[in-house]
C-alpha positions in Angstrom: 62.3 -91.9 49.7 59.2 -89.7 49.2 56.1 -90.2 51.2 52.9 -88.6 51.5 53.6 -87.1 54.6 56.9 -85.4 52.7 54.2 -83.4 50.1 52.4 -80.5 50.6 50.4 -78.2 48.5 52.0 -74.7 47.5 49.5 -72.3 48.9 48.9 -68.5 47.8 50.6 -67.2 50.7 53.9 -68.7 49.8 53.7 -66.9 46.3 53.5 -63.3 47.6 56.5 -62.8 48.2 57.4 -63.5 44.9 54.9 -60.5 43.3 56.2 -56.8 43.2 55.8 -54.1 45.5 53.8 -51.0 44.8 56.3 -48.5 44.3 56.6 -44.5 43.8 56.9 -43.9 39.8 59.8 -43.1 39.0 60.5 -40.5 36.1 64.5 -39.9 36.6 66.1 -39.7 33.3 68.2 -43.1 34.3 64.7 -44.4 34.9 64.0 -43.7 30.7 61.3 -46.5 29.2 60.1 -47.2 25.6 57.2 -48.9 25.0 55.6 -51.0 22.4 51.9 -49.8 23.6 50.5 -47.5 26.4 47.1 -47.9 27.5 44.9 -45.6 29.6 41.2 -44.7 29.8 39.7 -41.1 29.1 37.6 -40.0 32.3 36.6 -36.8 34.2 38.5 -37.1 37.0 41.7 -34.8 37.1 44.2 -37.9 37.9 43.5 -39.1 34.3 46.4 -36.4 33.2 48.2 -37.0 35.9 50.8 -39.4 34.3 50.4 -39.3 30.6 51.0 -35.5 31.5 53.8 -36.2 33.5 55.4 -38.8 30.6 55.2 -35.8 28.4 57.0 -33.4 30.2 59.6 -35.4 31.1 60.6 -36.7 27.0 62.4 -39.8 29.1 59.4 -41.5 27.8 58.1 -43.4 24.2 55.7 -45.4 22.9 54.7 -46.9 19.8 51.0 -46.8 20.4 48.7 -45.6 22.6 45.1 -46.2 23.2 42.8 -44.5 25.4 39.3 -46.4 26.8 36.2 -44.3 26.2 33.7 -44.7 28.1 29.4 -45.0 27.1 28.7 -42.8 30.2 29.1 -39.2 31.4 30.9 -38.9 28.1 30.7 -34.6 27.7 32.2 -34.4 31.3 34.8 -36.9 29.8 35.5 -35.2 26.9 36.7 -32.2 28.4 39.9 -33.8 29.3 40.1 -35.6 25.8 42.2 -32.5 24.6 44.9 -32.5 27.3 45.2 -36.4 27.2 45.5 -36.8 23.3 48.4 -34.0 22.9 50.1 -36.0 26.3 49.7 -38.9 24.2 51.0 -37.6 21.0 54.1 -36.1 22.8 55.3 -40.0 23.6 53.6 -41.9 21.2 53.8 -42.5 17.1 50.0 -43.6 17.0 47.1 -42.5 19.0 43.4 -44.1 18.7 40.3 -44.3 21.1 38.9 -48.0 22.2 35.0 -47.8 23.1 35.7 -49.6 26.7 32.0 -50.9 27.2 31.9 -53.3 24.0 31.3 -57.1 24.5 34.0 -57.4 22.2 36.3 -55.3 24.5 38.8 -58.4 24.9 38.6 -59.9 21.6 40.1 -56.5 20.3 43.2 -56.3 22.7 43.6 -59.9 21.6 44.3 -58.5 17.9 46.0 -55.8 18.7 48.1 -57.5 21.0 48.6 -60.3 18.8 49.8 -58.3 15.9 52.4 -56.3 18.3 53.7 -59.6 19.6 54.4 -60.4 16.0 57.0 -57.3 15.5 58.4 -57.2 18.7 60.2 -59.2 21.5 60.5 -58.7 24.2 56.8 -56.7 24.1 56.6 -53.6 26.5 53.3 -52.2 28.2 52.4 -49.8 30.6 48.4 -49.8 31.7 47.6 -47.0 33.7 44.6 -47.9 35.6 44.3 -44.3 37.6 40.2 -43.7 35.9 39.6 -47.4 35.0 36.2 -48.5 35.8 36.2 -52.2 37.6 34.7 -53.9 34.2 37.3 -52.0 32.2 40.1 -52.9 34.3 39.3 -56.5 34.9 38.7 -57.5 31.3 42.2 -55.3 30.3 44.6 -57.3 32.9 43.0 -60.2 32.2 43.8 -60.2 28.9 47.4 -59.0 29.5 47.8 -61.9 31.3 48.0 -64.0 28.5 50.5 -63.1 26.3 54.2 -63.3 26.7 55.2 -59.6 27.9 57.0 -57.1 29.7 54.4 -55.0 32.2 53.9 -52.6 34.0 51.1 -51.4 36.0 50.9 -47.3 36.8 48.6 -45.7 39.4 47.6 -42.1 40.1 46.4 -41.8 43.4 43.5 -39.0 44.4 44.3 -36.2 46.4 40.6 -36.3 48.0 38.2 -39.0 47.3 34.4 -38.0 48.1 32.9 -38.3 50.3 34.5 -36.4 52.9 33.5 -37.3 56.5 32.1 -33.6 56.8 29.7 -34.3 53.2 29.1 -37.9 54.9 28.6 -36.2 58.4 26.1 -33.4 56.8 24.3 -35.6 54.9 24.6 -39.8 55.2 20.9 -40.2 52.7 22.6 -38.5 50.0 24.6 -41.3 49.8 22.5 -44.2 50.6 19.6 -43.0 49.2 19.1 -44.7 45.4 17.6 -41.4 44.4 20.1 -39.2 44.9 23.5 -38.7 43.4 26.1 -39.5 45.8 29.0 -40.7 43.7 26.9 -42.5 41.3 23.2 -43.3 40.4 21.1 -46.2 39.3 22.4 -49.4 37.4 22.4 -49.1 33.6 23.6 -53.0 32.8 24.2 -56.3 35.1 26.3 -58.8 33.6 27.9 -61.8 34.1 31.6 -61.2 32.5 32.0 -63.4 29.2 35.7 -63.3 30.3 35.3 -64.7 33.3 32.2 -67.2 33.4 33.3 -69.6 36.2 32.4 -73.1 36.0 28.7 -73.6 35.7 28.3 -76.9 35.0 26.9 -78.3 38.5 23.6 -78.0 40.8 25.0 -75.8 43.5 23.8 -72.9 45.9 25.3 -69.7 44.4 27.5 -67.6 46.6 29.3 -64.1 46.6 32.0 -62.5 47.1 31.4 -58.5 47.7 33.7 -55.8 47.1 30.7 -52.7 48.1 31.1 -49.1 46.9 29.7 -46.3 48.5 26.3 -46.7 46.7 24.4 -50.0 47.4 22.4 -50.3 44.4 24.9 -51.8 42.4 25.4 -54.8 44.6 22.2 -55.6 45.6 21.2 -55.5 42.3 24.2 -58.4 41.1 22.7 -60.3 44.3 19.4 -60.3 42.9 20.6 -61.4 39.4 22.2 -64.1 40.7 20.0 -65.0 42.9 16.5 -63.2 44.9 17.3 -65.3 48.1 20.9 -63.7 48.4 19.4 -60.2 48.9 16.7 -61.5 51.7 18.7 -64.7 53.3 22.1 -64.3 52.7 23.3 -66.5 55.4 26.5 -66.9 54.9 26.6 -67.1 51.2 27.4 -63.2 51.1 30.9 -62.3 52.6 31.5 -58.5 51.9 35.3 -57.3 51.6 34.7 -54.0 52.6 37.5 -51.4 51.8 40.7 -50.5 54.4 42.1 -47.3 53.4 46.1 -47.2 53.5 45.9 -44.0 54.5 45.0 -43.8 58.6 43.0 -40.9 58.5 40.4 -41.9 55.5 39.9 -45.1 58.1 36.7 -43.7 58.9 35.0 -45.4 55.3 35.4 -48.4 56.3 32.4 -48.2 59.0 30.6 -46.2 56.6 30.7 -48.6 53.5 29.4 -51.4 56.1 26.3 -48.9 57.0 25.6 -47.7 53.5 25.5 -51.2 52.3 23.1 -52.7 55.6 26.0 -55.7 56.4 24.6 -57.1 59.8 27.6 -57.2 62.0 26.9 -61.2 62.4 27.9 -61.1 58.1 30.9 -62.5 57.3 32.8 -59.6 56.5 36.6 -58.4 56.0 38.7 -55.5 56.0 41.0 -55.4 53.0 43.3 -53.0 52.0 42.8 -50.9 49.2 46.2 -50.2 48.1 48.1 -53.5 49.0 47.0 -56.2 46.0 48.6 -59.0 47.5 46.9 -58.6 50.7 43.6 -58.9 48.6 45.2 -62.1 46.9 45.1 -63.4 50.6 41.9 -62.8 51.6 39.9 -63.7 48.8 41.8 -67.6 48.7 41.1 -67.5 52.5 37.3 -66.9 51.8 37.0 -69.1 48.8 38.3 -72.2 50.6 34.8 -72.9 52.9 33.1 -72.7 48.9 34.9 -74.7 47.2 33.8 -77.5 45.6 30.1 -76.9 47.3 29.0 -73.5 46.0 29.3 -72.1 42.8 31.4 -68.6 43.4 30.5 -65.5 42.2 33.3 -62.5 43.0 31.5 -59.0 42.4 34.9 -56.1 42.0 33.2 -53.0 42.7 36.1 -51.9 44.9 39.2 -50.2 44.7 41.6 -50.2 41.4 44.2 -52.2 43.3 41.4 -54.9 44.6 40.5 -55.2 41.2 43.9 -56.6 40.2 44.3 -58.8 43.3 40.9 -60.3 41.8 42.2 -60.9 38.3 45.4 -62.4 40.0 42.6 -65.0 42.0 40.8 -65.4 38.9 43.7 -66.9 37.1 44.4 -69.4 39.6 40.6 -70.0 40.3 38.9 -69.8 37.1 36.2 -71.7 38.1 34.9 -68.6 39.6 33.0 -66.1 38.1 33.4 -62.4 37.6 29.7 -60.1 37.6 29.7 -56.3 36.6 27.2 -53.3 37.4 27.7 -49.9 35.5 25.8 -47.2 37.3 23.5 -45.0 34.7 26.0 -42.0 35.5 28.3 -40.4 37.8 29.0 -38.1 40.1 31.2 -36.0 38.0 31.6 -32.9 40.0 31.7 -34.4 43.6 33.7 -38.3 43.0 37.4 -37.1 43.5 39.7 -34.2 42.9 43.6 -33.7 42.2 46.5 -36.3 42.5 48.9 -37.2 45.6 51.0 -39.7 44.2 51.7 -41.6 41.2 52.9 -45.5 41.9 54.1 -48.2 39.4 54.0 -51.7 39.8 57.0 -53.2 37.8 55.2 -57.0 36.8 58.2 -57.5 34.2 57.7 -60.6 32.2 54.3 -62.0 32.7 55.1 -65.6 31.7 57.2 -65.4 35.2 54.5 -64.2 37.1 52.2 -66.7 35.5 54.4 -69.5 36.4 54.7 -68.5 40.0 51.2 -68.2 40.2 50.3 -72.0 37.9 52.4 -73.4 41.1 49.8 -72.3 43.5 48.2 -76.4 44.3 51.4 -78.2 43.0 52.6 -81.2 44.9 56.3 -80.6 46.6 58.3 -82.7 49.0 59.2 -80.6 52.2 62.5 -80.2 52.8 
């Protein structure tokens, strides 16, 4: 006989385990993959050849299509990597078009598109390669993957030195505080609320964030003061910053500067979260939202790392009620942001509808064994 004290909730922390690891790409020829669409985006960082470059060389690889993301800013230091990325892309693929990534209408056209492919083919194959993905770009792309019935797969390129280093920091911390100067980015061109992800807004409650800081604070402060003026002068505890941990031991040293760049009082609630390991940003984020729910109304702002971004659409789809806010800087940092590539990884999802399942039992009833 089943009683109440034989159910219990399935909680995110029993679903992990269930998600893939992030894994060294493999290009073997027994490792040979043809897809029905590969998508990246077009940027001036050197990782975003990295693997359509390395797909081409190694002719293990096809696609049907593929569709690079063009970005509204710093486009002529963007285009000079157009070149190189379209003849990778024509190597491996039958059709290759540009997608302005910046559009309101960014998802509606990866609905089509997808929607059209998922007519032709089954089971329907994607890689996404998030290496130069911005966090609105990213976001809105996964999110929309998520819906239909397909085979994924995630691909990373990892920088070989991100910027600051702690001698730039070191010779100069304003440059990178300071709103006037460059630093990685500069000034806020567009705040918005993602039409994607608009949370349940229906009832009279305090608004509260979720912060994922970069190493420029304008961006932030300026989603805190969209949402709300008193965020930005008594936060309380209605701000709670997730503040980068590299994976790497010896870039640990941005975590303490991320914390000072951004002002978080060491009485904030704050928490270290990988930057690499999704899952473990899956876990903190349902650990923070618990205290808020049902008695704030949850804003989550992604301005973190690529793999962050996609433990935050993985949170989103079992917390929908939340909402998603963006910040595009007015430009970038082109010359001094990152440099090289020193390691490629792949995150094998495989069929989404099984991912989505694991994920829809997240809150189910169960008898205990």
């Amino acid at each position: 006989m089943t009683t109440l004290a034989n159910l219990r909730r399935v909680e995110v922390i029993e679903i992990l385990r269930d998600l893939p690891e992030v894994l060294p790409l493999d290009v073997a020829p027994d490792a040979a993959r043809t897809d029905d669409l590969f998508l990246a985006a077009l940027g001036f960082e050197d990782r975003c050849l990295s693997i359509p470059e390395l797909l081409a060389e190694g002719r293990q690889y096809s696609a049907t299509r593929a569709i690079y993301f063009e970005y509204s800013t710093n486009q002529s230091d963007n285009d000079l990597n157009r070149p190189r990325l379209v003849k990778a892309m024509e190597s491996f693929a039958t059709q290759v078009r540009p997608m302005p990534s910046d559009t309101d209408d960014l998802a509606s056209q990866l609905r089509g598109i997808l929607s059209e492919i998922c007519t032709k083919a089954d089971p329907v194959m994607v890689t996404f390669d998030i290496s130069v993905c911005s966090s609105r770009l990213l976001v809105t792309t996964l999110t929309v993957l998520f819906e239909f019935n397909l085979n994924l797969r995630i691909v990373y390129s990892e920088a070989g030195l991100y910027h600051p280093t702690k001698a730039e920091y070191d010779a100069d911390p304003n440059k990178w505080t300071s709103d006037e100067k460059l630093g990685l980015a500069r000034g806020v061109s567009a705040v918005t609320r993602s039409p994607d992800h608009p949370g349940s807004r229906r009832e009279t409650l305090p608004e509260a964030v979720i912060a994922f800081p970069t190493f420029k604070p304008e961006r932030i402060r300026a989603i805190l003061a969209d949402i709300d003026q008193s965020l930005l002068v008594r936060p309380e505890k209605r701000v709670v910053w997730l503040t980068g941990d590299p994976h790497l031991l010896e870039d640990h040293w941005r975590t303490d500067v991320q914390r000072n760049i951004n002002n978080i009082p060491a009485s904030a609630p704050a928490y270290e979260v990988s930057t690499f390991d999704y899952k473990k940003t899956l876990e903190i984020l349902d650990r923070v939202y618990r205290p808020f729910d049902g008695k704030y109304l949850v804003t989550i702002a992604p301005m973190g790392s690529k793999m962050q971004s996609l433990g935050v659409v993985l949170f989103w789809y079992i917390r929908p009620e939340v909402s998603v806010y963006f910040a595009s800087p007015r430009e970038y940092n082109a010359t001094q942001y990152s440099e090289g590539c020193k390691a490629m990884w792949c995150i094998e999802f495989g069929q989404l509808a099984d991912v989505r399942k694991r994920l829809d039992s997240v809150g189910e009833l169960r008898v205990s064994e």
